[in-house]
C-alpha positions as CSV (number, residue, x, y, z in Angstrom):
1,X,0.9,-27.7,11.4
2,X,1.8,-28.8,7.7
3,X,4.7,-27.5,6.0
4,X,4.5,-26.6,2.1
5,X,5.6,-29.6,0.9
6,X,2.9,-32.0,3.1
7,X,-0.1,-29.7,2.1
8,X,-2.4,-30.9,-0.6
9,X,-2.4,-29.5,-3.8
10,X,-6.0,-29.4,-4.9
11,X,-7.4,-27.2,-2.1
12,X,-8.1,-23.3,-1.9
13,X,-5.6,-22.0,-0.4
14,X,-5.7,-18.3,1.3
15,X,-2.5,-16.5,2.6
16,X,-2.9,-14.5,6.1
17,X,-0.8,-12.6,7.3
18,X,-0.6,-10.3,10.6
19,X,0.7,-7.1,12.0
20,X,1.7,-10.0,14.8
21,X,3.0,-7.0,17.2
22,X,-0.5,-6.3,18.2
23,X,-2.4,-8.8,20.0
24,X,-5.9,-7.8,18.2
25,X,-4.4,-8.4,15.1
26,X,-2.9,-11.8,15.7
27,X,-6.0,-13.0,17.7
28,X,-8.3,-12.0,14.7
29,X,-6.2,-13.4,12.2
30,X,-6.3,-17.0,14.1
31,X,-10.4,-16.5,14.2
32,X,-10.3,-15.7,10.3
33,X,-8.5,-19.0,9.9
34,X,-10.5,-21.2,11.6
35,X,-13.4,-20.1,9.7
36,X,-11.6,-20.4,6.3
37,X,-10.4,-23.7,7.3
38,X,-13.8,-24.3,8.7
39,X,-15.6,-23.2,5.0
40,X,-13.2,-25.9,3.5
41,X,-10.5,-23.6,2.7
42,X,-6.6,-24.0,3.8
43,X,-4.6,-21.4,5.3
44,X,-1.0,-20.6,4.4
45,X,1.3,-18.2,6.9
46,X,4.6,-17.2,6.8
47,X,7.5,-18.6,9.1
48,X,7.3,-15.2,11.2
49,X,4.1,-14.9,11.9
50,X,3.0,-18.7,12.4
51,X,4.5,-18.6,16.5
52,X,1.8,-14.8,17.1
53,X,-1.0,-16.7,15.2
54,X,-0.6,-20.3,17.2
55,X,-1.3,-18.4,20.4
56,X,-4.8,-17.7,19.7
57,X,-5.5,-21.1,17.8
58,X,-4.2,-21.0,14.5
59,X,-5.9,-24.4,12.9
60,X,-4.0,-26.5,10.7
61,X,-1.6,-24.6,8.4
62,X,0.8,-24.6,5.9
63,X,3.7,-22.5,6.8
64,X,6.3,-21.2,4.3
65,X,9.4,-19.1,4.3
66,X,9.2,-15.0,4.0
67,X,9.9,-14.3,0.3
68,X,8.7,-12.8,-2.6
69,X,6.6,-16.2,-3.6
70,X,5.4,-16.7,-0.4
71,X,2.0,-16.3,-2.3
72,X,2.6,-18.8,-4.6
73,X,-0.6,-20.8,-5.3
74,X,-2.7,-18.9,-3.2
75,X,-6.4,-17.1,-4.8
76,X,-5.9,-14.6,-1.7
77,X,-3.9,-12.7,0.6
78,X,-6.1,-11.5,3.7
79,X,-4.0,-8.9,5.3
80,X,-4.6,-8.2,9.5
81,X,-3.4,-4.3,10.4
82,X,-3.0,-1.4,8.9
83,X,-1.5,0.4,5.7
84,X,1.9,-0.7,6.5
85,X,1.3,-4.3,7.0
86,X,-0.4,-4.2,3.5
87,X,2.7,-3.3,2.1
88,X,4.5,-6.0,4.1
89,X,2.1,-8.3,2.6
90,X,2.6,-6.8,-1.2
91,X,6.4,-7.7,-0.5
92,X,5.5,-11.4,-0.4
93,X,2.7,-11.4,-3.4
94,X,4.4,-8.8,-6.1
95,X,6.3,-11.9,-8.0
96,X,3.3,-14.2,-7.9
97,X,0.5,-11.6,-8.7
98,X,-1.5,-13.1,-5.6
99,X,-4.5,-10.1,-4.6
100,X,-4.5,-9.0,-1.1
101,X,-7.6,-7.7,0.5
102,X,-6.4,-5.5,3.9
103,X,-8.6,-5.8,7.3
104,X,-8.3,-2.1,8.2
105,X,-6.9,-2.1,12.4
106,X,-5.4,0.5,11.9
107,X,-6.0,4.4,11.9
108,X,-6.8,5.6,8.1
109,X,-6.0,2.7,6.5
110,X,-6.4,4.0,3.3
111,X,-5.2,0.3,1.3
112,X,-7.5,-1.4,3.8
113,X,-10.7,-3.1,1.8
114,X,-12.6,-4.2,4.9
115,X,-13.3,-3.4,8.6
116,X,-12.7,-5.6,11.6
117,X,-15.7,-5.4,12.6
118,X,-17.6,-7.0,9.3
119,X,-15.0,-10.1,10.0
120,X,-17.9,-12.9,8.9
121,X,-18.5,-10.7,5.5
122,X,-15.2,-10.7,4.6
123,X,-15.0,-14.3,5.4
124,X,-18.0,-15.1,3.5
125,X,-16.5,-13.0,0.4
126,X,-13.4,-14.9,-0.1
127,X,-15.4,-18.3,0.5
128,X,-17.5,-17.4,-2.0
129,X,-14.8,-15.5,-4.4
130,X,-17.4,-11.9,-4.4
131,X,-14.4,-10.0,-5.0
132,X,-13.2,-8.0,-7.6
133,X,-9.5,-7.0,-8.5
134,X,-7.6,-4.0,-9.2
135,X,-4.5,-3.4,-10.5
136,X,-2.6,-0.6,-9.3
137,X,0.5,0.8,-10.7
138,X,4.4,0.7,-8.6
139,X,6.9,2.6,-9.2
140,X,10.9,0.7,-10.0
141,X,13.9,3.1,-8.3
142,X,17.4,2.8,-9.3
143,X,20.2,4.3,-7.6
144,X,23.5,5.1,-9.5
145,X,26.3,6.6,-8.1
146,X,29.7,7.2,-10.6
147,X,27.6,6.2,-13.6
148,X,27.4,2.4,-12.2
149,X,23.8,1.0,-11.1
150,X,24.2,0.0,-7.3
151,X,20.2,-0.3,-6.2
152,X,17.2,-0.9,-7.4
153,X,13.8,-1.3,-5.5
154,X,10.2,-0.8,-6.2
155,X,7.0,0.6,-4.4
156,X,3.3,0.6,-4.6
157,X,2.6,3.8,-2.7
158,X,6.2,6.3,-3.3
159,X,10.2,6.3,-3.8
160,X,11.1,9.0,-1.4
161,X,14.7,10.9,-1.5
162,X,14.7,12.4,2.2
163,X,18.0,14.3,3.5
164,X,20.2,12.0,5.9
165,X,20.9,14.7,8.1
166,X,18.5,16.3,10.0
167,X,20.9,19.4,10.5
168,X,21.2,20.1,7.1
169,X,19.3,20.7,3.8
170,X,19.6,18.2,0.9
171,X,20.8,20.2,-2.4
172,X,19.5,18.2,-5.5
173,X,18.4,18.8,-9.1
174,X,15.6,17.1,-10.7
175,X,15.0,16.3,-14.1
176,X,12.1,15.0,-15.9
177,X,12.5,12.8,-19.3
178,X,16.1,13.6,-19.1
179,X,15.1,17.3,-18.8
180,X,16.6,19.2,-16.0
181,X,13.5,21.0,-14.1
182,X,15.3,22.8,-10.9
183,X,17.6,22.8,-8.4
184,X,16.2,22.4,-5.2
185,X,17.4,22.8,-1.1
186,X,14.3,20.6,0.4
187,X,14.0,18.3,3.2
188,X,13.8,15.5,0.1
189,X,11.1,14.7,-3.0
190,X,8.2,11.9,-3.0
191,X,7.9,10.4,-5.7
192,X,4.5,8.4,-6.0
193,X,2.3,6.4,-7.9
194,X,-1.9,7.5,-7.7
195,X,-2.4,4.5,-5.0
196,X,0.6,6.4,-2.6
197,X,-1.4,9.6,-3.4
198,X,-3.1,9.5,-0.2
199,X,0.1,8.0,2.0
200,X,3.8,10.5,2.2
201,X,2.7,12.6,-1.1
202,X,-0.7,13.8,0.6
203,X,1.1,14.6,4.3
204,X,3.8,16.3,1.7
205,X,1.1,18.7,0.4
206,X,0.9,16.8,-3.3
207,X,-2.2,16.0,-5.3
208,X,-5.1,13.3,-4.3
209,X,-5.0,11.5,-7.4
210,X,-8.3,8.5,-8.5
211,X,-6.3,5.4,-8.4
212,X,-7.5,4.9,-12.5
213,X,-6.0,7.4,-13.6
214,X,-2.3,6.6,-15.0
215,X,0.3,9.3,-13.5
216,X,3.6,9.6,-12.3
217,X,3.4,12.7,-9.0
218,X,6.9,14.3,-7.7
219,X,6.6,16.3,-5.0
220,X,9.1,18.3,-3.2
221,X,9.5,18.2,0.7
222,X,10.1,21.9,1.8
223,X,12.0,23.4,-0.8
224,X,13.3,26.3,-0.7
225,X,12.8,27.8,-4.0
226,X,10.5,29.8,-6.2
227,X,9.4,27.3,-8.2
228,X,8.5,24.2,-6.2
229,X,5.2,22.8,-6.8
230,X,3.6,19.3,-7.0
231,X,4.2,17.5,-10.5
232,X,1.9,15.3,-12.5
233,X,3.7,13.8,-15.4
234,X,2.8,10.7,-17.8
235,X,3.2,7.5,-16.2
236,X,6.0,6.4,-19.0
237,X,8.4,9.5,-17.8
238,X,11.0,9.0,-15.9
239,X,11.6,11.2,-12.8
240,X,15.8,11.9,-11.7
241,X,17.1,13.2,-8.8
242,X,20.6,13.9,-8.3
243,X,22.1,14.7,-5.2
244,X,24.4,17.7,-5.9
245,X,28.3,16.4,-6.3
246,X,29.9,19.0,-3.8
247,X,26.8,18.9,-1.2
248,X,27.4,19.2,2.2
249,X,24.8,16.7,3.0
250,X,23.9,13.2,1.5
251,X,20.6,11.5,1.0
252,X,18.3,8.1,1.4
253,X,16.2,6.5,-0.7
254,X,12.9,5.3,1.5
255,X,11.0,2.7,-0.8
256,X,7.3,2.3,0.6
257,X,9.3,3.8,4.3
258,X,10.2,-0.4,4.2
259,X,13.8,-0.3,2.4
260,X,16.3,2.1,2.6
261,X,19.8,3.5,0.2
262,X,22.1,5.6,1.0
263,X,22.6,8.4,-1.2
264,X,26.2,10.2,-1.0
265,X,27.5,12.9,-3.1
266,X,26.6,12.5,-6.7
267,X,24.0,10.1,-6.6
268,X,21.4,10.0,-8.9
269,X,18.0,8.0,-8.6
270,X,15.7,7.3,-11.3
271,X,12.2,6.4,-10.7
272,X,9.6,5.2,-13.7
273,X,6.6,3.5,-13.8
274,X,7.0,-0.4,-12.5
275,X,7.2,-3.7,-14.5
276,X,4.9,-5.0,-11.7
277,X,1.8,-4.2,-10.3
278,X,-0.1,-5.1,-6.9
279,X,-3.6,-6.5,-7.4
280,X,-5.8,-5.7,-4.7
281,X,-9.0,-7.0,-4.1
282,X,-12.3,-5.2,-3.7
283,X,-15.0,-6.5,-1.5
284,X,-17.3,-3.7,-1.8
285,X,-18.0,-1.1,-5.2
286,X,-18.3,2.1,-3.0
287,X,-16.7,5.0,-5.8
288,X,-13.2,6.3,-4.7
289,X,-15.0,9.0,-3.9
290,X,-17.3,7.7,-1.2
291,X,-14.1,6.1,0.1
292,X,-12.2,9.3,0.6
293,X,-14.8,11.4,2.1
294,X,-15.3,8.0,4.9
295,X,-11.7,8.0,5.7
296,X,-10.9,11.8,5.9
297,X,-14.5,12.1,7.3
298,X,-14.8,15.6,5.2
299,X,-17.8,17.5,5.6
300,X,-20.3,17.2,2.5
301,X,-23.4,18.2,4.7
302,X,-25.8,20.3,2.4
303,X,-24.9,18.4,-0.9
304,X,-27.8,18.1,-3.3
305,X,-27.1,16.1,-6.2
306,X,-28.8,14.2,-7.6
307,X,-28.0,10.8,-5.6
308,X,-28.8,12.2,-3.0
309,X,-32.0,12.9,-3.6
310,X,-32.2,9.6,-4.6
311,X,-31.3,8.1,-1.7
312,X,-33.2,10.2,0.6
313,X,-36.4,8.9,-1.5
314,X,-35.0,5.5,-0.2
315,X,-34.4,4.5,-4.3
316,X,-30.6,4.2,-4.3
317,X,-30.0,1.8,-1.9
318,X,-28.5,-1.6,-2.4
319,X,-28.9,-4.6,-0.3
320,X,-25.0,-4.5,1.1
321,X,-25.2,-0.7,1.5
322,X,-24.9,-1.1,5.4
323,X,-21.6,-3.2,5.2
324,X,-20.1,-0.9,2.7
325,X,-20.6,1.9,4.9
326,X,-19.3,-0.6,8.0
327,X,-16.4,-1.9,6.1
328,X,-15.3,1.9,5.1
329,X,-14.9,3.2,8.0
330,X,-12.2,4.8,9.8
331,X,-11.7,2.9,12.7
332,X,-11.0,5.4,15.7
333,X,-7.3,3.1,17.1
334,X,-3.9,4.4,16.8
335,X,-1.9,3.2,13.7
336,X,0.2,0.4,13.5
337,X,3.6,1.3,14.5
């Protein structure tokens, strides 16, 4: 095993990295590598998951600390587990702008690109760079309490305020562009970008939102109020939450459910649109669409439009059409812890 310094400079390079607390994860991973390696390619992990990986025959690798330019120099991050290990991995590529593609072993995995299962196509996509890249939207919190900045964070899918407490209810006002909007006593508010539409803000009861479109969603947790409906602003507003000064109860700040703030008394959080984005690759050019139908598995039986018909003449069908449908789907595992 090579470290960063010894590894040659002119090759490919592809990050990996694992959910490395399941076995399936780690053993697929070390399979992926050798065939990367294999193709030509060389494989960069991190120092945490190099030990999982070795067990099932990581090849020859260059192995680099966990930080935020662990993707440095890499044209891909291929990303073993589930929704939550992607935004491990997004940790370690936000500063370098490195694209990660996720290998769905999870439950939903909504972030996830491809499916275990189609393991030699993905390998044969990165080999040959047939890939596309997105560019999806984070969010930048800041926390303030007395006026003085004391956090900040970021996150691809939401910035949640949750109450601390389970016993009591979290009293907060929220205000949009520097507007107050309502007072609120909630279990806490999601704030998310259109890719975290699908993750906390859809469980919440918020909007599904098409990752193109450019929109800021709050969305309060169980409020108990009148007024307290799902919000889709502009995504240059800039959503604030203030805990209420004489509340009984504080808060925390839950960035992607990774990073956590505590919220006391008085604190206020703003969230806007991020100075960063995650790129994530795109294997396959299914429509958002087709994608959320596969994962939810809703019921479109009796559709008749117009593609369709096409398709059931046998005229809208492309030759990767089978491992589109393959790599979309749901696979039926628990998810990743």
């Amino acid at each position: 095993m090579s470290t960063a310094a010894s590894s040659p400079s002119n090759r490919r390079r592809v990050l990996i990295l694992a959910h490395t607390g399941r076995d399936e994860a780690s053993k697929i991973a070390a399979e992926f590598a050798r065939a990367i390696v294999a193709e030509g390619l060389a494989v960069r992990v991190v120092e945490e998951d190099a030990p999982a990986l070795e067990r099932w025959g990581l090849p020859e690798a260059e192995v680099v600390a966990v930080d935020p330019c662990a993707g440095e120099g890499c044209e891909i991050a291929v990303v073993f587990g589930g929704d939550g290990t992607l935004l491990r991995a997004a940790e370690l590529v936000r500063e370098c702008g490195t694209p990660l593609v996720g290998v769905n072993l999870g439950h939903v995995g909504f972030l996830a690109e491809a499916d275990v299962d189609d393991l030699d196509h993905t390998v044969r996509r990165v080999v040959d760079r047939e890939y596309t890249v997105e560019e999806r939207m984070t969010v930048d919190a800041r926390v303030f309490v007395d006026d003085q900045e004391v956090a900040r964070s970021w996150a691809l899918n939401e910035a949640a305020v949750e109450k601390a407490s389970r016993e009591r209810m979290l009293e907060v006002v929220v205000a949009i562009d520097d507007r107050p909007v309502s007072r609120w006593g909630c279990d806490g508010i999601v704030c998310a970008t259109p890719t975290g539409s699908t993750a906390y803000n859809f469980s919440a009861g918020g909007p599904v939102v098409w990752p193109e479109v450019q929109a800021l969603l709050m969305v309060p947790i169980s409020a108990h109020a009148l007024f307290a409906r799902p919000m889709v602003v502009s995504p240059t507003s800039l959503l604030a939450i203030q805990v209420i000064p004489d509340a009984p109860a504080s808060g925390v700040l839950w960035c992607d459910g990774r990073r956590t703030y505590d919220l006391p008394p008085g604190a206020r959080v703003e969230v806007r649109q991020g100075e960063k984005h995650i790129r994530l690759a795109r294997l396959h050019q299914a429509p958002f669409t087709d994608r959320l139908v596969r994962k939810f598995d809703l019921p479109v039986t009796g559709w008749r439009g117009a593609a369709a018909q096409r398709m059931s003449e046998g005229r809208d069908r492309r030759p990767d059409d089978s491992a589109e449908r393959s790599a979309d789907r749901s696979a039926d595992r628990p998810e990743e812890g």
